[in-house]
N, C-alpha and C positions, 0 to 999 in steps of 0.2 A: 491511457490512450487518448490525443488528441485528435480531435477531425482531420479525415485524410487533406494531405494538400494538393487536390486535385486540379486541373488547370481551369475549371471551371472557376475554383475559391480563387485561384490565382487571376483571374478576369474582373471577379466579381473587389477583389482589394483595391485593384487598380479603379475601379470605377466608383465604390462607394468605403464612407469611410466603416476602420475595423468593425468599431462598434456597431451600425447595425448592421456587417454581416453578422455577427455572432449574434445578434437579438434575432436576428430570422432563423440560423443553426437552431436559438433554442426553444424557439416555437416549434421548429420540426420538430426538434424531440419531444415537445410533451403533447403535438398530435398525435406523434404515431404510438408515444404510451401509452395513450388514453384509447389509442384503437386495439391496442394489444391484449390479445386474451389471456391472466394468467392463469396458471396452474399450476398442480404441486409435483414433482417427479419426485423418483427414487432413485438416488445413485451408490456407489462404494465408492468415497472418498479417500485415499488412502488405504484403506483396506476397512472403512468402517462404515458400515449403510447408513443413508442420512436424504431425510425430506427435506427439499428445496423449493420454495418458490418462487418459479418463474415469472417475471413481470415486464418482461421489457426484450428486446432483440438480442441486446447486448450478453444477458444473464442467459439464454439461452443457448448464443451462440458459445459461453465459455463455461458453464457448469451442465448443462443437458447431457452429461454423458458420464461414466467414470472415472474417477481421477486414480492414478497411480500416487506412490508414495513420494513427497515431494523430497529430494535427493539434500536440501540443506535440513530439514527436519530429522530426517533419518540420519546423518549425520551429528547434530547436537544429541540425539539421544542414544548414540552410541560411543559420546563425548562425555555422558552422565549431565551433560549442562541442561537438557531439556526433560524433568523429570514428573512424575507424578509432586500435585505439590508445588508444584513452580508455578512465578508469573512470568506471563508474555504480554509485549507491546505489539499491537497491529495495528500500524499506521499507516492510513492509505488504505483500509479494509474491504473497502469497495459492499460486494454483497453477504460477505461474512463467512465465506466458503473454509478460505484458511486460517480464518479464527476459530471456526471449530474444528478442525483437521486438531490445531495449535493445544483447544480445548479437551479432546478427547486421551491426547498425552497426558496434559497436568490435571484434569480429572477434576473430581468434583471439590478438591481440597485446594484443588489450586485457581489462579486467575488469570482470564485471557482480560485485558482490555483493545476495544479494537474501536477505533477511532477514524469517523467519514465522514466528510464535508460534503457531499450530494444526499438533500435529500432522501430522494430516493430509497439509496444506495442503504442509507443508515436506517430505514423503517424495514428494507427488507433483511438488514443482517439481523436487527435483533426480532422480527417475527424467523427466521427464520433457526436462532440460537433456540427461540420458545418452543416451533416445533420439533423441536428433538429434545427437549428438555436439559439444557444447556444451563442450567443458573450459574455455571461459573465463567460465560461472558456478559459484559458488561461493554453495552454501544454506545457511544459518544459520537452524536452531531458535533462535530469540530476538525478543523485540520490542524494539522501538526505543523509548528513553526518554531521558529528561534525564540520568541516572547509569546508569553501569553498577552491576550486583548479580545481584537476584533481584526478580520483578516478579508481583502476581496477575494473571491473565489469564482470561477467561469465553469458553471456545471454542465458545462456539455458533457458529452459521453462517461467519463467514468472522472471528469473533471483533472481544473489544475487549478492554482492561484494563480491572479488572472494579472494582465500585465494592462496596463496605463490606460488602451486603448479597446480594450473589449468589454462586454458588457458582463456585468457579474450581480452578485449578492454579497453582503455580508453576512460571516458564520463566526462561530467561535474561534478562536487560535488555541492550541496549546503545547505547551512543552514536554521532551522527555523526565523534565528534572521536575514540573509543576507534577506530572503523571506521578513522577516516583512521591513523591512530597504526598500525596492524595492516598496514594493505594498500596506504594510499597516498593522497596528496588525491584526492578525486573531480570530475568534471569538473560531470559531472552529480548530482542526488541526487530521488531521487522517493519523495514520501511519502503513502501511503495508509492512516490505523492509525486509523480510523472513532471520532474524535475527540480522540484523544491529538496531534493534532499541534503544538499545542503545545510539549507538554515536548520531543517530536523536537527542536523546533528550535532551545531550550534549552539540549542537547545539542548542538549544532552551531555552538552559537558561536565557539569557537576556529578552525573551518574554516572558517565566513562569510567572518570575517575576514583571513585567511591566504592561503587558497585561492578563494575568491569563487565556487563551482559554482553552475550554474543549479539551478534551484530548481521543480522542480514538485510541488503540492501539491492533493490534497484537502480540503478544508478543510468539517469535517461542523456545519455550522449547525444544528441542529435534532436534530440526529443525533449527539449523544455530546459535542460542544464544549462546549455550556453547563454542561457536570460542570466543566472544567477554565477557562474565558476565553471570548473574545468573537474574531468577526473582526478585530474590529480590534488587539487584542493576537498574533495571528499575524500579521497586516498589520506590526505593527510590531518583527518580530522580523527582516523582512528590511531588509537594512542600505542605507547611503545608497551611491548610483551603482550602482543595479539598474533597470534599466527594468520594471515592473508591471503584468501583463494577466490580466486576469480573463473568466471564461466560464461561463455556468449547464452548458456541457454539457464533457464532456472534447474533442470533437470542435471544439469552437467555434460561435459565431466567439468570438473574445476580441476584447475592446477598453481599453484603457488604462482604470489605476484610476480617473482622473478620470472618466472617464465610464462605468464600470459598477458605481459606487454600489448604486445602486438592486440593486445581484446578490446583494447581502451579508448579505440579509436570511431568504436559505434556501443547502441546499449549494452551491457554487460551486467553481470550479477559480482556482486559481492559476498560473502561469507568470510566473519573473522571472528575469531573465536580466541577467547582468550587462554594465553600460556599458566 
């Protein structure tokens, strides 16, 4: 999620350059985290109770309550793709929520890696894998990119890789294919990096093809992609003999590429699963 573009930021561009408004955005944010009180709630995530802490507005306003079963997970593991035993990729994992939804399927034999370029974001997913006693996620400060290296990243709100002109940090980079190369093919790979997905998948080439893991994706139309390509250059990064279903909402419904066209013209979900 990027800061809204309200007509005030729109005043504020026009008047001063990008960079420091975003240097002032991220003072705001670490005023008011540092005034923020946190604490530990108790939710059913999917259908499995799970201590969370809360640190910040943003974790509040999206995990403070119960989650339902997320409709592409339910989906691979009635696919046999997402099984006790399996690895998942969770890229863009923000505070670690659906890393352990992701976790509690492949269990303790299996492996989540889940991978966040905001600080933050990344002390709270894996204090938060620790209180539930999750030893089989494994959090990585880094964002996902086409090369491994060094990557600028603009940690506002739940962050993005940051463009020419705004103010950032340098974090880790990594690939799907350095991931798989580290820990192992993944069964699964899910990507969330609010418009870099692209190069994720660029990065993942070597294990499209090798290993063929299902593939769930955010794909941010309007929202950070058009810096880097188009739907349909992610559309076309997933390889031949995947079956392709798309959905305006995470939850669904989803309905095969041919017929949700018409989705691709603001954010939409992906889910492709291989044949």
């Amino acid at each position: 999620m990027r800061p809204v573009d309200t007509p005030l930021r729109r005043l504020l561009r026009r008047l001063i350059p990008e960079r420091a408004v975003s240097r002032l955005g991220l003072l705001r944010d670490a005023l008011r985290n540092a005034t923020f009180r946190a604490y530990v709630a108790t939710h059913s995530y999917g259908g499995v109770v799970h201590q969370v802490r809360i640190a910040d507005g943003l974790g509040k306003g999206w995990y403070d309550f119960d989650w339902a079963p997320l409709t592409p997970l339910t989906v691979l593991r009635e696919q046999g793709v997402l099984v006790p035993g399996a690895r998942a990729f969770d890229l863009g994992a923000h505070q670690g929520i659906v890393a352990m939804m992701l976790a509690d399927v492949v269990g303790p034999t299996g492996l989540v890696v889940a991978v966040e370029a905001t600080r933050l974001n990344a002390d709270l997913a894996r204090e938060n894998a620790s209180l539930n006693g999750l030893r089989q996620v494994t959090v990585l400060h880094a964002a996902a990119a086409e090369t491994p290296g060094v990557i600028s990243f603009a940690p506002r709100s739940n962050g993005h890789v940051a463009t020419a002109e705004e103010a950032s940090v340098e974090v880790r980079a990594v690939s799907v294919d350095e991931l798989s190369a580290e820990y192992g093919p993944p069964s699964v790979v899910m990507i969330d990096v609010e418009g870099y997905e692209l190069h994720t998948l660029r990065g993942a080439r070597a294990t499209l093809v090798a290993h063929r893991p299902a593939l769930i994706v955010e794909v941010h139309v309007g929202e950070g992609l058009e810096q880097w390509g188009t739907a349909a250059d992610v559309i076309a990064m997933v390889p031949e003999r995947y079956r392709v279903l798309v959905s305006r909402h995470e939850n669904g419904p989803y309905v095969p590429l041919a017929e949700g066209r018409t989705l691709l013209d603001e954010r939409f979900q992906l889910l492709a699963i291989p044949e």
